[in-house]
C-alpha positions as CSV (number, residue, x, y, z in Angstrom):
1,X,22.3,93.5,88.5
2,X,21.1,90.8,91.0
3,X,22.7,87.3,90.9
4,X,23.0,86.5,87.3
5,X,25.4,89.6,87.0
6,X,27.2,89.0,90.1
7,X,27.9,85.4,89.4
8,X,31.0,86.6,87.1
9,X,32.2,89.4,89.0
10,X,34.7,87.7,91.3
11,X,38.4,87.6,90.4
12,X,39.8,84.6,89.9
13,X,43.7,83.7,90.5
14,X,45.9,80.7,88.5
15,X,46.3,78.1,91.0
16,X,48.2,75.4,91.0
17,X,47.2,72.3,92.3
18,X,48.5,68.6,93.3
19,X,47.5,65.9,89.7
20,X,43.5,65.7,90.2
21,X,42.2,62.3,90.3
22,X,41.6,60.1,87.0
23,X,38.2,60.4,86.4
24,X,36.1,57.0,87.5
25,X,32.4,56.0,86.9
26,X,30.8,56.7,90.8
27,X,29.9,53.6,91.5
28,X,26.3,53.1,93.6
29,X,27.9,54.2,97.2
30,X,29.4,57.2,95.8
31,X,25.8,57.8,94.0
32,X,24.7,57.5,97.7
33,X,27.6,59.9,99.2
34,X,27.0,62.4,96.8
35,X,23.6,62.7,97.4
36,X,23.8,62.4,101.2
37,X,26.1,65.6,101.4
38,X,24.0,67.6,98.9
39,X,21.5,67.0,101.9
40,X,23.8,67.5,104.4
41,X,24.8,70.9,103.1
42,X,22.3,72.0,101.7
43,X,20.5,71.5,105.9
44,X,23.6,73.9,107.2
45,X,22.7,76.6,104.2
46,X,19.1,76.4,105.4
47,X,20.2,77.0,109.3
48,X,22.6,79.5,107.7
49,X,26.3,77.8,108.8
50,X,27.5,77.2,105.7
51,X,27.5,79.2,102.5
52,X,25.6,79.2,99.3
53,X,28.4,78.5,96.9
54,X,28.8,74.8,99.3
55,X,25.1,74.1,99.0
56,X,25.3,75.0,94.9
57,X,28.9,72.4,94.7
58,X,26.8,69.7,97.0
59,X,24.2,69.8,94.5
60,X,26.7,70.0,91.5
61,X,28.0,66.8,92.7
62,X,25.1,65.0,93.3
63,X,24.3,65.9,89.5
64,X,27.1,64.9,88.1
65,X,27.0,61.8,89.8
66,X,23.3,61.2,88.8
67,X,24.4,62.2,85.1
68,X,27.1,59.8,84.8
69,X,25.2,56.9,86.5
70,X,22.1,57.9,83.8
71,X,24.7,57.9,80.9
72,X,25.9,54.8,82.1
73,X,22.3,53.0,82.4
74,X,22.1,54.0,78.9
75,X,24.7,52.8,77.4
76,X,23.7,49.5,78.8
77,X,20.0,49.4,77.7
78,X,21.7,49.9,74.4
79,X,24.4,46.9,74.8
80,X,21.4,45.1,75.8
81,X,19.2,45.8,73.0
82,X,22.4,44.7,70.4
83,X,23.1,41.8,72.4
84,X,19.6,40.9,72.1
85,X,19.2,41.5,68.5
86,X,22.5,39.4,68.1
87,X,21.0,36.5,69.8
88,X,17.8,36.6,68.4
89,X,19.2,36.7,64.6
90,X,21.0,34.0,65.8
91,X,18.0,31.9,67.2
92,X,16.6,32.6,63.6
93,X,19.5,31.1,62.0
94,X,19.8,28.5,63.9
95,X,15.9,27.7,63.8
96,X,16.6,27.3,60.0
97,X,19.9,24.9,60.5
98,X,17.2,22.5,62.9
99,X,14.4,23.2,59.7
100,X,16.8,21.9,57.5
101,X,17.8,18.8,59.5
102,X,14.9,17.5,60.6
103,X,14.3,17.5,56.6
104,X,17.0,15.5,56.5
105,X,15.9,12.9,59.3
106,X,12.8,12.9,57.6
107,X,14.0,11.3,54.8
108,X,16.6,8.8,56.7
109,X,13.5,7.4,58.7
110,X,11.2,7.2,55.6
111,X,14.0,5.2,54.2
112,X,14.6,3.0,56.9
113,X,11.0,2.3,57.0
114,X,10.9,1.2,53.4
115,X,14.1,-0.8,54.2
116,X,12.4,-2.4,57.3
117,X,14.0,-3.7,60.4
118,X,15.7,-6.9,58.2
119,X,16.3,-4.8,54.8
120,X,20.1,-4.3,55.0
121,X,20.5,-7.4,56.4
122,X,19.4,-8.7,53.1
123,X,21.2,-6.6,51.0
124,X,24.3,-6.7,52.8
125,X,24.0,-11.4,52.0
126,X,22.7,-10.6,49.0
127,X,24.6,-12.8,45.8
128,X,28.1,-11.6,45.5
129,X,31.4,-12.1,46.6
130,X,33.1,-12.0,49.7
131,X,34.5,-9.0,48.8
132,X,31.1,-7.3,47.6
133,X,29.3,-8.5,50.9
134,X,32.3,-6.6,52.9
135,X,31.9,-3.0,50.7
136,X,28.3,-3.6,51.8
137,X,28.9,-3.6,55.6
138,X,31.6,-0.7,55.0
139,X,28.4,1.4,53.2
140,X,26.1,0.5,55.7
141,X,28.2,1.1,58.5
142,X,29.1,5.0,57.0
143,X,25.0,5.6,56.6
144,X,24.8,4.7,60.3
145,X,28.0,6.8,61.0
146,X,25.9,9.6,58.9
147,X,22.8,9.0,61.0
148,X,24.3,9.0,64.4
149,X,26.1,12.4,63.1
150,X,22.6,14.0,61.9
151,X,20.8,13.2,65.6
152,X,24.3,14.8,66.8
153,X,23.6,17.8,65.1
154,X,20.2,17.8,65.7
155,X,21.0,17.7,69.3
156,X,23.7,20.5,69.6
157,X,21.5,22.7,67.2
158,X,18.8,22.8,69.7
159,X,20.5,23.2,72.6
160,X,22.6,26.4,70.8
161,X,18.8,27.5,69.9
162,X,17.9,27.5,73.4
163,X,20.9,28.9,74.5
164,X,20.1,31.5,72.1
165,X,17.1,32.2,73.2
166,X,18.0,32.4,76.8
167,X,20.7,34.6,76.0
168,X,18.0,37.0,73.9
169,X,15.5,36.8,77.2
170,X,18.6,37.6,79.5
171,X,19.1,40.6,77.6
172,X,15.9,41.8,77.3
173,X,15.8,41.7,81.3
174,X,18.6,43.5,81.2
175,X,17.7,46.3,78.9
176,X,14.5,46.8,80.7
177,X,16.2,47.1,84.0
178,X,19.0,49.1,82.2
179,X,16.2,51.6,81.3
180,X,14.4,51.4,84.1
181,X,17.1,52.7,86.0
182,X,17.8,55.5,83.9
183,X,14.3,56.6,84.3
184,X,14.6,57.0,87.6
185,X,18.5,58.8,87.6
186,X,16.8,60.9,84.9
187,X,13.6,61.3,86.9
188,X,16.3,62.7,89.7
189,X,18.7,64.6,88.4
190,X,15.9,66.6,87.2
191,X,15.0,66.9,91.0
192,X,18.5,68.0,91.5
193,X,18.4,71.0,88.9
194,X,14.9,72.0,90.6
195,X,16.7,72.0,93.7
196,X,19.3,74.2,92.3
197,X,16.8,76.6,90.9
198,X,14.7,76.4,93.8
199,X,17.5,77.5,95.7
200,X,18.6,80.5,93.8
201,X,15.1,81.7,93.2
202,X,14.7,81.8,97.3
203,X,18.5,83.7,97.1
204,X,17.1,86.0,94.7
205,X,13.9,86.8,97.0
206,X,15.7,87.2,100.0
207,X,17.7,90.5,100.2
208,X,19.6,89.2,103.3
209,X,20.8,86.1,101.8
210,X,22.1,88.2,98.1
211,X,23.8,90.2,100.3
212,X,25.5,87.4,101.9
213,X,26.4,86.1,98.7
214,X,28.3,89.0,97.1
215,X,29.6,89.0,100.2
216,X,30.7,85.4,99.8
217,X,32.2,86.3,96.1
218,X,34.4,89.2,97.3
219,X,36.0,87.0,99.6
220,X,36.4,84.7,97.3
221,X,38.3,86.9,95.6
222,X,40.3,87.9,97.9
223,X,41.8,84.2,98.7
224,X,42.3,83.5,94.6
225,X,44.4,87.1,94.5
226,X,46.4,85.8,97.6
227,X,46.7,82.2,96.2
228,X,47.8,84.1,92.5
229,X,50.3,86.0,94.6
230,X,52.1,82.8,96.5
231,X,52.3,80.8,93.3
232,X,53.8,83.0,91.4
233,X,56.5,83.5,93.9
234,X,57.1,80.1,94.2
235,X,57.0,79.4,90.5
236,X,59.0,82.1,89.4
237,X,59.5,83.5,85.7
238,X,58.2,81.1,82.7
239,X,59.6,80.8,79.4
240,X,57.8,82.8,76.5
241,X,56.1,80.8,74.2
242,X,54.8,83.1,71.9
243,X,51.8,83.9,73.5
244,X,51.8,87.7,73.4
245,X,52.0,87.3,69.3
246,X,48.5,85.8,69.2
247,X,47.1,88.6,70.5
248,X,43.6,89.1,68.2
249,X,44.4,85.9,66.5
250,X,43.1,83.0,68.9
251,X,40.4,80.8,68.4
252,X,38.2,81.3,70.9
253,X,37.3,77.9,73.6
254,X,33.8,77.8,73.0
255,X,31.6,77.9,69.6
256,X,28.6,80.4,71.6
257,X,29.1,83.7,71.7
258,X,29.8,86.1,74.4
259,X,27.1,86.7,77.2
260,X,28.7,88.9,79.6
261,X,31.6,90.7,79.1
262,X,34.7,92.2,80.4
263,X,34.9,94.9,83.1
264,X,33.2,97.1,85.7
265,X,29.9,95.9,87.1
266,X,27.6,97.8,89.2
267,X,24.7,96.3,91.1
268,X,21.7,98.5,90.5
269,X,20.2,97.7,93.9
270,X,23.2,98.1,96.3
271,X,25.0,100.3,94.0
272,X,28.2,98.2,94.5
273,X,31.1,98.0,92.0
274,X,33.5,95.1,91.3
275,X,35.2,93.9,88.6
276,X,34.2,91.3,86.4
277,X,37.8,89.7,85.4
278,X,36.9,87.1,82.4
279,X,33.7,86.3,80.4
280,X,30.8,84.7,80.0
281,X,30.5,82.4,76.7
282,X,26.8,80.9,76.4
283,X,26.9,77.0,75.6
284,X,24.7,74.0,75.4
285,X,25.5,71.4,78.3
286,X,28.5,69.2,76.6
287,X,29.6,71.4,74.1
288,X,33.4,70.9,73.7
289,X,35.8,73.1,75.6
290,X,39.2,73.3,73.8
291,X,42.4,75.3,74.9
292,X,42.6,78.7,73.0
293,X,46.7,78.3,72.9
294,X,49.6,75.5,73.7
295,X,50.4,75.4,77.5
296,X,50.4,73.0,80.6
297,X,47.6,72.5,82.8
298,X,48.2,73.7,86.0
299,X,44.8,73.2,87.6
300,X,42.3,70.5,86.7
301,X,39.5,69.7,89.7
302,X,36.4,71.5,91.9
303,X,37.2,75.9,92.5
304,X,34.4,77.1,94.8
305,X,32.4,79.2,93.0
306,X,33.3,78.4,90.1
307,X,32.8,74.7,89.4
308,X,35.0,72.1,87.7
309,X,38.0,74.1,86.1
310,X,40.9,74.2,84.2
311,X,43.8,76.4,84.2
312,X,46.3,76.3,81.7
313,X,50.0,78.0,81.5
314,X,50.6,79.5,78.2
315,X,54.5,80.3,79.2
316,X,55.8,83.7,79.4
317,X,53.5,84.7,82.5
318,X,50.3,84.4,80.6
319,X,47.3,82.1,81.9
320,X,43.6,81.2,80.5
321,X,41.0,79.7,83.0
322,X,38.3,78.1,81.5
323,X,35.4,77.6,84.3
324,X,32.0,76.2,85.4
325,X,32.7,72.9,83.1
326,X,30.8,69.8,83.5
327,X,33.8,67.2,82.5
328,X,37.2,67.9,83.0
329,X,39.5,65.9,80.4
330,X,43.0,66.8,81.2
331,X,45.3,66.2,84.2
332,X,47.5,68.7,85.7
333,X,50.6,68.9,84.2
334,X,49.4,67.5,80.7
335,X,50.2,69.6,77.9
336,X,47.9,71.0,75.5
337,X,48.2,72.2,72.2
338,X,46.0,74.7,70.9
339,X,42.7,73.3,69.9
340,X,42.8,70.3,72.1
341,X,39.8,69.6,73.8
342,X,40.5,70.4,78.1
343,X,36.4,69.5,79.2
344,X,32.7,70.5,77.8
345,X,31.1,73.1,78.9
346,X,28.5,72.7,81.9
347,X,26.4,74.7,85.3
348,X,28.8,73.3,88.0
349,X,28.8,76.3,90.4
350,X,27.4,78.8,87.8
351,X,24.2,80.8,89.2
352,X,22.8,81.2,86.1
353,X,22.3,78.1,84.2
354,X,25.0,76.2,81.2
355,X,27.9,79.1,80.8
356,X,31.9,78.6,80.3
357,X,33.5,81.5,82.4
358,X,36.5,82.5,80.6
359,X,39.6,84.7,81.5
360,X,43.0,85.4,80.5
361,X,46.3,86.7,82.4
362,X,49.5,87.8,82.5
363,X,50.7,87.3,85.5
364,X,48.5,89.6,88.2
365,X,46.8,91.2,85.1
366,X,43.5,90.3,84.1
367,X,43.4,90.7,80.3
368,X,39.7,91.5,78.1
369,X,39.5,88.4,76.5
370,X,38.1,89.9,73.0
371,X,41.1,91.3,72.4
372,X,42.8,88.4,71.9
373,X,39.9,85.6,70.4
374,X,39.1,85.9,67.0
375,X,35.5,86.4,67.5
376,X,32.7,86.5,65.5
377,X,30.8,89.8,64.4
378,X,28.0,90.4,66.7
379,X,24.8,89.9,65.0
């Protein structure tokens, strides 16, 4: 069986949990925290004082972190590039506007210069009346007002052009270093997922260290079956929502079909047997993760071996947990409808590359989850 079998073999309990953080953009020093304990622990796995399943969720941090940061970098070389394209359609417009009045000036001064320095003078006392000479001055006076308002122009056309064009060289800078950056996030969260695989591969070459981690999976079972057993004596009988009536007729979380299923599991090397309570659903990194029936989330943040999860009360005794997700996008005590979307489907804590673990319950009882989805034919 080796690791990829054992990775969904544990048991997994419903826990409940206090309201998980809102989830925030990690800023650069949480970038640098995240990283600095992937190192940290994955030093103790290497000098054997801490576990695998704390190496693998220091490492699942630091990629998420680097993931977000490289989304974010993105999303800001692309701002740039529209802010820049703005800018720069609007240096051309303007370059026209400036085209158009200096056209305009031109034929002012070529006026002027045919009028010469004493032409309006003369036209202005020129025969006429009183009255005449005075609608004179008023004309003159509104070509000069019209003059003084084209230099205006003129003046705060070129100065939006160059603003313009700053703007368009600011935003180049900053798409450049905006990709620049997500090279290099890119560049390491790929040396992140090496790590990762690195990591296993030595697992999976060292009999001593698989042993240690089935090991480390039993007793993980072991603490979610006494958790399960304490929460459900302290949250007592829920109502029934109707949740035994779907049995056969639920959607199932996931578009990918099943990878490993539900049941007895025996390793082929140390002839072990355990239990594997849920299933395996293969996914692309990202693909939406919806809830299969109405509920209230009951757990929403980090489960050791199992990654980011969500754990969702259907009422009448009857839980779904949906692990290994990348984003979470629900908060404890939200409630769902079925079909809403509770994360996307990720590697966090999974052995074995992009997979959504997925169980149901009722109550202590773990229930084979292709009973109740409406699943696909297998090809």
């Amino acid at each position: 069986m080796r690791i990829g079998a054992l990775a969904g073999a544990a048991l997994v309990a419903v826990v409940i949990a206090a309201p998980a953080r809102a989830e925030e953009a990690p800023d650069l020093e949480e970038l640098k925290r995240a990283i600095a304990e992937r190192e940290a622990q994955l030093s103790a796995y290497e000098r054997q004082e801490h576990g695998l399943f704390e190496a693998i969720e220091a490492v699942d941090r630091a990629a998420r972190a680097l993931r977000a940061d490289a989304s974010r970098a993105a999303e800001e070389a692309r701002a740039a590039q529209r802010e820049e394209r703005r800018l720069t359609a609007e240096a051309a417009g303007l370059e026209k506007k400036i085209a158009a009045t200096r056209v305009t000036l031109a034929r002012r001064a070529v006026a002027l210069y045919k009028a010469g320095e004493v032409g309006p003078l003369r036209w202005i006392f020129s025969e006429g009346s009183l009255a005449d000479r005075v609608a004179r001055v008023q004309a003159v006076q509104m070509l000069v007002d019209h003059d003084d308002r084209l230099l205006r122009r003129s003046a705060r056309e070129r100065e939006a052009l160059e603003t313009a064009r700053a703007g368009a060289r600011e935003a180049a800078g900053q798409q450049l270093a905006a990709r620049k950056r997500l090279e290099e996030r890119s560049a390491q969260l790929e040396q992140e997922r090496r790590s990762k695989r690195d990591l296993l591969l030595r697992v999976r070459q060292d009999r001593a260290r698989e042993r240690a981690l089935l090991n480390e999976l039993t007793a993980a079972a072991r603490e979610l079956e006494s958790t399960l057993d304490e929460i459900r004596r302290d949250a007592g009988p829920s109502q029934d929502s109707g949740f035994a009536a779907a049995r056969g007729r639920l959607d199932p979380p996931v578009a990918g079909g099943i990878s490993r299923t539900f049941g007895r599991v025996i390793d082929d090397e140390y002839r072990t047997q355990t239990f594997r309570k849920g299933v395996d659903f293969d996914v692309v990194l990202g693909d939406p993760v919806y809830a299969v029936a109405a509920g209230t989330v009951r757990f929403a943040d980090w489960f050791r071996g199992y990654g980011r999860m969500v754990i969702v009360d259907h009422g009448g005794d009857y839980f779904t947990v949906s692990g290994h997700l990348d984003e979470i996008a629900v908060e404890v005590g939200a409630p769902v409808a079925a079909g809403d979307r509770i994360g996307s489907a990720g590697e966090t804590g999974s052995l074995t590359g992009p997979i959504l673990y997925f169980e149901i319950r009722q109550g202590p009882e773990a229930l084979d989850p292709q009973d109740w989805l409406r699943l696909p034919p297998p090809l």
